[in-house]
N, CA, C and O atoms as CSV, one atom per row, in Angstrom:
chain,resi,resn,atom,element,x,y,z
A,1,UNK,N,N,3.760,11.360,-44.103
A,1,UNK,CA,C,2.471,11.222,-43.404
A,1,UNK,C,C,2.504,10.022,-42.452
A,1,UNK,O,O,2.430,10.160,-41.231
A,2,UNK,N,N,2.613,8.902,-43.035
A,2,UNK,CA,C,2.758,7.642,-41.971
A,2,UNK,C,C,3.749,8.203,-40.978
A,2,UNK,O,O,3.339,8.567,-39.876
A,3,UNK,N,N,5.233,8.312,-41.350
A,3,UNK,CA,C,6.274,8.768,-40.216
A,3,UNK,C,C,5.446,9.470,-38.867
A,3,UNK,O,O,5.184,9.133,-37.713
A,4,UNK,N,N,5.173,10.833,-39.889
A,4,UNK,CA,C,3.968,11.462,-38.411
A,4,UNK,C,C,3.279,10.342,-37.550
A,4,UNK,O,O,3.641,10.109,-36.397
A,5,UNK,N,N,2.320,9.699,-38.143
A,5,UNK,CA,C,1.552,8.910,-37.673
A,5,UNK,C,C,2.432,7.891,-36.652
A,5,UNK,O,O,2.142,7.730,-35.466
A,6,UNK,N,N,3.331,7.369,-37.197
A,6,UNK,CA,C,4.070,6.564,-36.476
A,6,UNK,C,C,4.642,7.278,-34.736
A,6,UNK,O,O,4.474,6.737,-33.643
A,7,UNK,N,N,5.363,8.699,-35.045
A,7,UNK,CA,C,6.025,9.410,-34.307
A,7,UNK,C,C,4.648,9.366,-33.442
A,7,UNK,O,O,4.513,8.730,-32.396
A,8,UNK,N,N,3.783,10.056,-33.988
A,8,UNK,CA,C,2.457,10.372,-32.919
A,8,UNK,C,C,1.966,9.058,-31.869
A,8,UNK,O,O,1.654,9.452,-30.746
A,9,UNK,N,N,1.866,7.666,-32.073
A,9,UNK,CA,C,1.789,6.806,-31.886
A,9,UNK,C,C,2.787,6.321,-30.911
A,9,UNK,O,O,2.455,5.601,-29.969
A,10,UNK,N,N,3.942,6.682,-31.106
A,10,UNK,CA,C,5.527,6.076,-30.256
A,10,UNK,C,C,5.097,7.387,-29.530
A,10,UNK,O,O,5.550,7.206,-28.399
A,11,UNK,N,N,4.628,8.315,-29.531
A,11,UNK,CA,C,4.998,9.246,-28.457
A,11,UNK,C,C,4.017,9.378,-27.436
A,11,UNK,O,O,4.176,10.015,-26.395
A,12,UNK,N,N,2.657,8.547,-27.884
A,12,UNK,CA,C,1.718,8.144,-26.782
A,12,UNK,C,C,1.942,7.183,-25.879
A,12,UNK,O,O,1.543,7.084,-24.718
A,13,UNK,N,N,2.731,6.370,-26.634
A,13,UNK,CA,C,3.170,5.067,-25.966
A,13,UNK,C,C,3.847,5.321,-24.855
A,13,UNK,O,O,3.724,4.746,-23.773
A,14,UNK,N,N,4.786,6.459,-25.220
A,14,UNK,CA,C,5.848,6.918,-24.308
A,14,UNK,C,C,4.872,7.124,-23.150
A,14,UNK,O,O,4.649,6.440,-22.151
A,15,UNK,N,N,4.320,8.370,-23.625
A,15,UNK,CA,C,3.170,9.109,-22.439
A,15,UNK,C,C,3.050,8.281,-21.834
A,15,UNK,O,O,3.768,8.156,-20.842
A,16,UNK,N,N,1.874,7.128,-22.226
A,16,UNK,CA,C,1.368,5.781,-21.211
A,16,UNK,C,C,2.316,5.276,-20.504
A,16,UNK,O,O,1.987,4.947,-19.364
A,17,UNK,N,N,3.335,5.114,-20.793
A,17,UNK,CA,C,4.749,4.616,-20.526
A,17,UNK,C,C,4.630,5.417,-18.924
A,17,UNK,O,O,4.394,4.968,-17.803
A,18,UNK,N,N,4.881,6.637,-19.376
A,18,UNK,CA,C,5.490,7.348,-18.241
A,18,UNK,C,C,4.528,7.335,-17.403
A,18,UNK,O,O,4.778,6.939,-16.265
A,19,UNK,N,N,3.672,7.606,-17.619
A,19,UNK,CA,C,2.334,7.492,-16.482
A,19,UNK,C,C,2.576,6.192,-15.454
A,19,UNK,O,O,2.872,6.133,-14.260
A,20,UNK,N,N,2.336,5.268,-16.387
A,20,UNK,CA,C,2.718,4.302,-15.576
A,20,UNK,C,C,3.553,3.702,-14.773
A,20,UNK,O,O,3.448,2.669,-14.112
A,21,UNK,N,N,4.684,4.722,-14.947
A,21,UNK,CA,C,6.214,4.297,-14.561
A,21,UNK,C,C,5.711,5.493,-13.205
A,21,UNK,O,O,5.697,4.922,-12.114
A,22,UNK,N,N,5.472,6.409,-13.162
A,22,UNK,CA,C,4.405,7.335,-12.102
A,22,UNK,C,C,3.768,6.671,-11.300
A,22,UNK,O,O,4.207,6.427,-10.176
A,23,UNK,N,N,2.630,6.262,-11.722
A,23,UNK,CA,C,1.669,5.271,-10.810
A,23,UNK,C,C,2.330,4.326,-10.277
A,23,UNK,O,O,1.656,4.023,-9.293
A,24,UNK,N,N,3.185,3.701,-10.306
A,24,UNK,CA,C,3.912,2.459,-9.918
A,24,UNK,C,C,4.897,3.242,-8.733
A,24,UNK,O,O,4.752,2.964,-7.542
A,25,UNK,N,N,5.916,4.256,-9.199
A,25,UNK,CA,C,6.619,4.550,-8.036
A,25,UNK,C,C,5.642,5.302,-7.197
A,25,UNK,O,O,6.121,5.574,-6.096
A,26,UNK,N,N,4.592,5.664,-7.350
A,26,UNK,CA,C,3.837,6.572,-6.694
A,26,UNK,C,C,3.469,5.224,-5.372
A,26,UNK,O,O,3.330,5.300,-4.151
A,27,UNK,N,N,3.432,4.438,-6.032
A,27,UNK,CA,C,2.056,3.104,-5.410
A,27,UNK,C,C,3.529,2.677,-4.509
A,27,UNK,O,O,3.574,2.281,-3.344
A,28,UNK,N,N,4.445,2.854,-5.262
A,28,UNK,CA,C,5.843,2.113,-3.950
A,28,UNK,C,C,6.147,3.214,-2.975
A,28,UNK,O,O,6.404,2.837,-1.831
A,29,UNK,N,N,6.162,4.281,-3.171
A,29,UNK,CA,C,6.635,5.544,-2.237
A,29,UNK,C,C,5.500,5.146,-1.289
A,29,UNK,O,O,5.733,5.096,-0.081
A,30,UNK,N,N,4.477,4.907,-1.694
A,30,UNK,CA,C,3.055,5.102,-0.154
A,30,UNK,C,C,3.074,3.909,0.280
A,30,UNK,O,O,2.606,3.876,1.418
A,31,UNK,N,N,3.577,2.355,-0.300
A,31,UNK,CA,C,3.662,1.629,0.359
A,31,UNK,C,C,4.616,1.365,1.139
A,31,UNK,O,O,4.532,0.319,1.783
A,32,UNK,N,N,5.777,2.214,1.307
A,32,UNK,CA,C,7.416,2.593,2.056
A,32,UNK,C,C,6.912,3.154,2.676
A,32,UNK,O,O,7.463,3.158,3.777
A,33,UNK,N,N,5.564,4.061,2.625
A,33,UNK,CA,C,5.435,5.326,3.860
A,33,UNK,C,C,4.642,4.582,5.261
A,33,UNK,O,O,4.619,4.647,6.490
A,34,UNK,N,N,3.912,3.703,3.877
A,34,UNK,CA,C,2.440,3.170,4.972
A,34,UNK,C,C,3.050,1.824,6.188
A,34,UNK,O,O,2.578,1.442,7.259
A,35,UNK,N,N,4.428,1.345,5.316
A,35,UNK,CA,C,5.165,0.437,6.150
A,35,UNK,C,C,5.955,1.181,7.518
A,35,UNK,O,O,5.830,0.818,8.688
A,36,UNK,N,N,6.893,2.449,6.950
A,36,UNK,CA,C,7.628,2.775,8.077
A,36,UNK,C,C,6.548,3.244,9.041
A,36,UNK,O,O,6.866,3.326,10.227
A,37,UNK,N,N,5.661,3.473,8.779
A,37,UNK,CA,C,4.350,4.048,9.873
A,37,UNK,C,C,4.147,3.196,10.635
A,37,UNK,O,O,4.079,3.214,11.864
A,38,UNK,N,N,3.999,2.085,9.618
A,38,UNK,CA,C,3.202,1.133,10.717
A,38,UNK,C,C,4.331,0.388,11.834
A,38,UNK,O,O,4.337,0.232,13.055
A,39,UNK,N,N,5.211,0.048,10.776
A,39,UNK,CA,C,6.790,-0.284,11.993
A,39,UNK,C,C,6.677,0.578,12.857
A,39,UNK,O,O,6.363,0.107,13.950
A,40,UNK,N,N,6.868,2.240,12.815
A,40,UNK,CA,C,6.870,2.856,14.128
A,40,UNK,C,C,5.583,2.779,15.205
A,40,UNK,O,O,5.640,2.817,16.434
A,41,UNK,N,N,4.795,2.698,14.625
A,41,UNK,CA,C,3.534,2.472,15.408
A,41,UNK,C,C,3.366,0.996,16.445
A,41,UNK,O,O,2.693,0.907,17.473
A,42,UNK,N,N,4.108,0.053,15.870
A,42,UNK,CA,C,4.323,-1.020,16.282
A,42,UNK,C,C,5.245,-0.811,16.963
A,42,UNK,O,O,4.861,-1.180,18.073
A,43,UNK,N,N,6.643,-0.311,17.095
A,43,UNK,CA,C,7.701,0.120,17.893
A,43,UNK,C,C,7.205,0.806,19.029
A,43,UNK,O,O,7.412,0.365,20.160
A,44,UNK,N,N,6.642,1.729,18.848
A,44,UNK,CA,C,5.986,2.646,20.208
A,44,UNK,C,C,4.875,2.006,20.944
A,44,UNK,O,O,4.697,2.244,22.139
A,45,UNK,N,N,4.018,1.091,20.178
A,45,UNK,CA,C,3.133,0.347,20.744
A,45,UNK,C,C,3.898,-0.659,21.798
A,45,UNK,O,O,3.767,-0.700,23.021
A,46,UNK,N,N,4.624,-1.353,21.060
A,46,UNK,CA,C,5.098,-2.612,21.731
A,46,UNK,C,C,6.342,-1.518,22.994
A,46,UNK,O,O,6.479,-1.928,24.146
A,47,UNK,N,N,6.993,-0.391,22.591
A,47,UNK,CA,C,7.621,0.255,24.213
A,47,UNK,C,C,7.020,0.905,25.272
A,47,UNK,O,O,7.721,1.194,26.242
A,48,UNK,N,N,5.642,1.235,25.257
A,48,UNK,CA,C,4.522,1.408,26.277
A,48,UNK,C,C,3.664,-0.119,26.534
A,48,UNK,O,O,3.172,-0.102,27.663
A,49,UNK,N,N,3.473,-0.934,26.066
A,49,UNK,CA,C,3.308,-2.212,26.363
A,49,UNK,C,C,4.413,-2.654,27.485
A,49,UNK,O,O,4.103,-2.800,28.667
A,50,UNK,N,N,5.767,-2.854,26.971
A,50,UNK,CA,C,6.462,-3.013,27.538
A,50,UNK,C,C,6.943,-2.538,28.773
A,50,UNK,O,O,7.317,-3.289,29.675
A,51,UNK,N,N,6.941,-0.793,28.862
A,51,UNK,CA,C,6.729,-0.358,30.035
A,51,UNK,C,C,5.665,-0.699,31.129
A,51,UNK,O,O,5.987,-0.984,32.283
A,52,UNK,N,N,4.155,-0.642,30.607
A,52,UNK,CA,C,3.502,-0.702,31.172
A,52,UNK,C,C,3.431,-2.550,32.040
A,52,UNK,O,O,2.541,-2.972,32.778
A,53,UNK,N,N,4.366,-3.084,31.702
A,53,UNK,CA,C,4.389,-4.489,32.112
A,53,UNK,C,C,6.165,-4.409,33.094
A,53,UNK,O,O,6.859,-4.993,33.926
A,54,UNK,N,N,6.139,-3.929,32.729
A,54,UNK,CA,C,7.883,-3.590,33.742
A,54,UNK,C,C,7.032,-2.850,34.838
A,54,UNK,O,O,7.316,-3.491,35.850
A,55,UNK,N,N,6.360,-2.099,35.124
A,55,UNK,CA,C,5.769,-1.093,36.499
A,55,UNK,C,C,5.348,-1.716,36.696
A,55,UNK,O,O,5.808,-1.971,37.809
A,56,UNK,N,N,3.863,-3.152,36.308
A,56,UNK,CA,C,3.019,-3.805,36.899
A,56,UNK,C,C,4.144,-4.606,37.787
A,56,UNK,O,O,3.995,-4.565,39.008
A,57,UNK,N,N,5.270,-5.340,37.248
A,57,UNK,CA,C,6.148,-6.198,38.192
A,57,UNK,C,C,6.693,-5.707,39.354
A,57,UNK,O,O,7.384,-6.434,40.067
């Protein structure tokens, strides 16, 4: 009976475990996405900036 209890207990832990090990790479994958975005956005920003200051000369 305890064993059960125990097993049942270690295997929630796990669960929570994994969830969290989820939420965490989840939270790093969108912060890799939300970075390369914004780098490119900044890249294309700053090469029409740039153009647009090469034609004014």
């Amino acid at each position: 009976m305890t064993l059960l209890l125990i097993l049942l207990i270690k295997s929630k832990l796990l669960r929570v475990k994994m969830s969290l090990l989820g939420s965490v790479i989840g939270l790093i994958l969108l912060t890799g996405f939300l970075l390369s975005t914004g780098l490119l956005t900044l890249v294309a920003g700053g090469a029409v900036a740039y153009g647009v200051n090469q034609n004014k000369a």
